[in-house]
N, C-alpha and C positions, 0 to 999 in steps of 0.2 A: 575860583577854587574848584577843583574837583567833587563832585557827587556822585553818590549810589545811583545806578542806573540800570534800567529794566529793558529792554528791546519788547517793543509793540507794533510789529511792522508788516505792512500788508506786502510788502514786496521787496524781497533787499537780496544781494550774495554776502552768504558766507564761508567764511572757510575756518576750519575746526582740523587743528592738530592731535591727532590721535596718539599718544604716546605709552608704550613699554615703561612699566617702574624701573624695570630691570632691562640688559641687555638678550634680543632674543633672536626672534625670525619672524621677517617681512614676508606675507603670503600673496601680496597684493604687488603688482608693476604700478608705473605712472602711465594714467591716462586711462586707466582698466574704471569701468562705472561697478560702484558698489550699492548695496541697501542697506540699509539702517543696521540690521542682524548680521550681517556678513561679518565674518572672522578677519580681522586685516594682518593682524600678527599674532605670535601667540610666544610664551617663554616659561621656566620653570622657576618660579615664586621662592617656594621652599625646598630646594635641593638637598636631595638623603645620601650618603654617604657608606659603603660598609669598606671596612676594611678585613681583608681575606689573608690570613696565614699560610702560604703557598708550602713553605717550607716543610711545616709543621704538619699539613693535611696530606704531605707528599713523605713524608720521615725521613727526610734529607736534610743536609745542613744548609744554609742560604744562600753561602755563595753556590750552591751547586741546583737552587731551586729556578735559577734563572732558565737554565738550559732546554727545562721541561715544560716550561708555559710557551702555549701554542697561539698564543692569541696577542695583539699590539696597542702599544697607545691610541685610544679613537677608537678603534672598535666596537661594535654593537654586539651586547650579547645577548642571547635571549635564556630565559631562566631554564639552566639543566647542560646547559653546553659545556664540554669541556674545555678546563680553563686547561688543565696542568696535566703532566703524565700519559703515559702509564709510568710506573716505577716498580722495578723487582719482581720477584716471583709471583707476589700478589696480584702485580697491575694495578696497585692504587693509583687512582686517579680525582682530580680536583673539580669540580663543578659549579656550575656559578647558583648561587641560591635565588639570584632574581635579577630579571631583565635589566639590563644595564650598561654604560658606556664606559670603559679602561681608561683610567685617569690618570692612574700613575703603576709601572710596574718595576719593581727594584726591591734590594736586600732582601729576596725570599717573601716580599709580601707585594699586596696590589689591591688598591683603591678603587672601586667600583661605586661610580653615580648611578644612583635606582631610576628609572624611569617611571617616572609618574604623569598623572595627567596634567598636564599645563594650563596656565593662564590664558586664556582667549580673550585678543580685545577685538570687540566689535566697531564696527566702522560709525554707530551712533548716528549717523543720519545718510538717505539715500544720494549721492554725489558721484563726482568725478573725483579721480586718487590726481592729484595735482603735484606732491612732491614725494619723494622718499626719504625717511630718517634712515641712513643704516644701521640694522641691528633694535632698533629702536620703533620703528614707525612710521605714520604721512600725514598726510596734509590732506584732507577731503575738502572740494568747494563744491558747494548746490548754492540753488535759487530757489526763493519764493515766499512765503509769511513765515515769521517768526517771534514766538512769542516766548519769556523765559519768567521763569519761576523765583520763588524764595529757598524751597526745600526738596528733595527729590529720594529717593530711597537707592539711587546708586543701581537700577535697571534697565533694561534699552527692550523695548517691543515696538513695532507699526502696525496698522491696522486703519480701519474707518474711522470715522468722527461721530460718535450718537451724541445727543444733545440732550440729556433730562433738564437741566437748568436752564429752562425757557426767558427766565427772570436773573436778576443778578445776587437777587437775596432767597435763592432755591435753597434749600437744606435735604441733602437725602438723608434716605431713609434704608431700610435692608428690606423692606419691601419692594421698593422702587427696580429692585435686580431679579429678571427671573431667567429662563432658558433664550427668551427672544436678547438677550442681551449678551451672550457668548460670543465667543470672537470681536466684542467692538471695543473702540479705546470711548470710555466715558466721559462725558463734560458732566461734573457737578458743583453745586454752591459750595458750601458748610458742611462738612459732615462732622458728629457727634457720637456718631454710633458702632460702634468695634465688629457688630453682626457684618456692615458692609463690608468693612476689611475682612472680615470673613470670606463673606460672598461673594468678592472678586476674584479669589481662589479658587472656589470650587466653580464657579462658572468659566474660568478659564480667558477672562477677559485679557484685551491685548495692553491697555492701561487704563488708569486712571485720571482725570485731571481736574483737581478739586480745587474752589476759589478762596477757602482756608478749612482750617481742623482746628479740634482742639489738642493743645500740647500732649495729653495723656495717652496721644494713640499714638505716639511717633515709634514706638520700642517695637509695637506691632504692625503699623505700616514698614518700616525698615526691615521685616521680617518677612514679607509677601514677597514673591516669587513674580509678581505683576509689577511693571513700573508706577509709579504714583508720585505723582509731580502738584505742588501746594504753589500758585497763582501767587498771592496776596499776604496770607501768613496767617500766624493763632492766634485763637480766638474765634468769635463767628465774626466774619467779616463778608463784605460783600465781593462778587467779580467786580474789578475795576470796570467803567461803564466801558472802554475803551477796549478793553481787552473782552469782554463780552459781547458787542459789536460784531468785532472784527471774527469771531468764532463761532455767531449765529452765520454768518455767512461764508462759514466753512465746511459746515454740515456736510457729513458723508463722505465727503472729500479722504482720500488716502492722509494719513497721520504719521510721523515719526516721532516716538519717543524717547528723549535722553535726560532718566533720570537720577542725571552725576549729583552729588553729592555739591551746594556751594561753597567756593573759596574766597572769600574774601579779597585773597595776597592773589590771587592769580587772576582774579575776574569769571573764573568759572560758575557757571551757574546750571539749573535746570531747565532743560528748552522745549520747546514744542513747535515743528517743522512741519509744514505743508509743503511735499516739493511743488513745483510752477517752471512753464520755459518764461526766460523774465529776457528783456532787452541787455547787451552787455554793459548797456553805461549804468544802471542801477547801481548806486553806491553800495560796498558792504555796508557790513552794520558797523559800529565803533563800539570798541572795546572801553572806550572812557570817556566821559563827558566834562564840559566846565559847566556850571549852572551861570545861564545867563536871565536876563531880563524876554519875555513872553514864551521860556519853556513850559513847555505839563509837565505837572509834576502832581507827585499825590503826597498824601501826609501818611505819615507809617506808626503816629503814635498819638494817643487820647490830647485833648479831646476829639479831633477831627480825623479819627483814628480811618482810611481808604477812602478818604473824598479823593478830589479829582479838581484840578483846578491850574491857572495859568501864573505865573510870577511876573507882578507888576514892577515890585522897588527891592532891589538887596541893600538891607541896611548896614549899618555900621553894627557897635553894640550896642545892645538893649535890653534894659531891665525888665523883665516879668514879674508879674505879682508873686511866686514862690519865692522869689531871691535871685534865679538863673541871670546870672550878667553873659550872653552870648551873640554872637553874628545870627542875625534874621532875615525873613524876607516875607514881604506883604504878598499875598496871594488872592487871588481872585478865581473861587471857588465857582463851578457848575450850575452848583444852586443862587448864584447872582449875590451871595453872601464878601463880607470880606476878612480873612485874617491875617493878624503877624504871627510865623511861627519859626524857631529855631531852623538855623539851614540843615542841622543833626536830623532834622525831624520830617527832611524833603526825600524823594525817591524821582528822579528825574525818569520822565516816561517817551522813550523816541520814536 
């Protein structure tokens, strides 16, 4: 069977499709190298619309308002150009009230798309552009550790590695952040305190990356302007030892941050990218696992709520003291302990 699965990987290639909601503009060729912040396309989200009375602003009748508009379908206008006229003794004339592109021009009136500022998506991690979507997008692949999250606030920064969470069960503090901490992407345990989400703001840090939170802060971490990427999940919980490891030994090291938002249905999650030149046979990473017998896996709900441990036996069904009749799997935890736990209740770790 398929399981939830986290990538903890000290060395792998990936590659990350970047894609347009909407249809737009590719800013980026194939084979061009990108960083994490770089613009790779960009499109207009919420298109405004006015429609203009040529006829009317001209005091002519419409079949005759065509003759006096000086400007074509496509067109760029910029706000104050004239659209139409002169007409008559007066010179009236037609004007565009705001920057815009001629959509449509007929029966004495014309359709003008406003120019606004557009959607920009960023390339999310530093790579090579490896394919092109047209209209739509690419394909970015890099090399070297990656590590992915539970929850992300939906922002992309890079920067260094600082390391406050020496320990795996670290909890900041809004003391813990002062001016020597500007400009750096943080590693910390637990945090409980909305001052630090504060603090990352005004100190201008490049992100955050916390081993959990509590649920209360999510309205206002999804509100920082800094990416902020949650490890493990809510609740205080610990860094997985494995992923705390692998990122004591990453210290200072350049960071990319991609803090998408998880999907479920798609596989998307929150990542944390070290680039590295890696050998070309390094496997990517997989996008989906089957849960076998001697994977890591960790437990993701009470009682053994972010332990760490290896999968000895996958059972059939089995009864639990609450009542639950479901597929299990005996696990052989870190701490040399042993438990059965729901397969629901496993997080397979590669």
């Amino acid at each position: 069977m398929f399981a939830p699965m986290k990538c903890i990987l000290p060395m792998t290639i990936i590659r990350r499709q970047r894609i347009l909601p909407v249809a737009g503009k590719v800013l980026v060729r194939a084979g061009q190298k990108v960083g994490a912040t770089e613009t790779i396309a960009e499109s207009n989200l919420y298109p405004e619309y006015l429609l203009l009375d040529i006829a009317r602003g001209l005091g002519v009748p419409a079949d005759q308002a065509e003759t006096y508009i000086k400007c074509q379908v496509g067109e760029q206008l910029a706000e104050k150009d004239i659209i139409a006229g002169p007409v008559g003794i007066g010179r009236r004339i037609v004007r565009s009230p705001r920057s815009g592109k001629v959509v449509v021009a007929s029966g004495g009136q014309m359709l003008l798309a406003i120019s606004s500022q557009p959607y920009q998506m960023k390339a999310g991690l530093p790579g090579e552009v490896i394919e092109l979507v047209p209209e739509r997008g690419v394909v970015v692949e890099s090399a070297g550790a990656l590590l992915q999250g539970v929850w992300g606030n939906g922002r992309i920064d890079s920067g260094q590695l600082s390391i406050l969470a020496k320990t795996p069960d670290h909890e900041i503090v809004s003391s813990d952040l002062d001016v020597t901490s500007r400009g750096w992407v943080i590693l910390a345990g637990y945090c409980n305190d909305p001052e630090v989400l504060k603090a990352i703001d005004d100190l201008a840090l490049h992100g955050l990356i916390l081993g959990s939170m509590e649920a209360r802060l999510v309205p206002l971490a999804a509100k920082s302007p800094v990416p902020i990427i949650v490890l493990e999940g809510f609740g205080k919980q610990p860094i997985g030892s494995d992923s705390h490891k692998l990122l004591l030994s990453l210290e200072r090291r350049d960071v990319a941050l991609n803090a998408e938002n998880r999907n479920v249905l798609t596989g998307v999650k929150p990542e944390v990218f070290f680039p590295a030149v890696v050998p070309s046979t390094i496997n990517p990473a997989p996008d989906f696992i089957s849960l076998e017998v001697n994977q890591k896996v960790r437990i993701v709900r009470p009682p053994f709520t972010g332990e760490i441990g290896v999968v000895e036996e996958i059972k059939g069904i089995t009864a639990f003291p609450a009542g639950l009749r479901t597929r299990a799997a005996r696990i052989h935890l870190e701490n040399g302990e042993h438990t059965i736990t729901p397969l629901a209740n496993l997080e397979v770790r590669t």
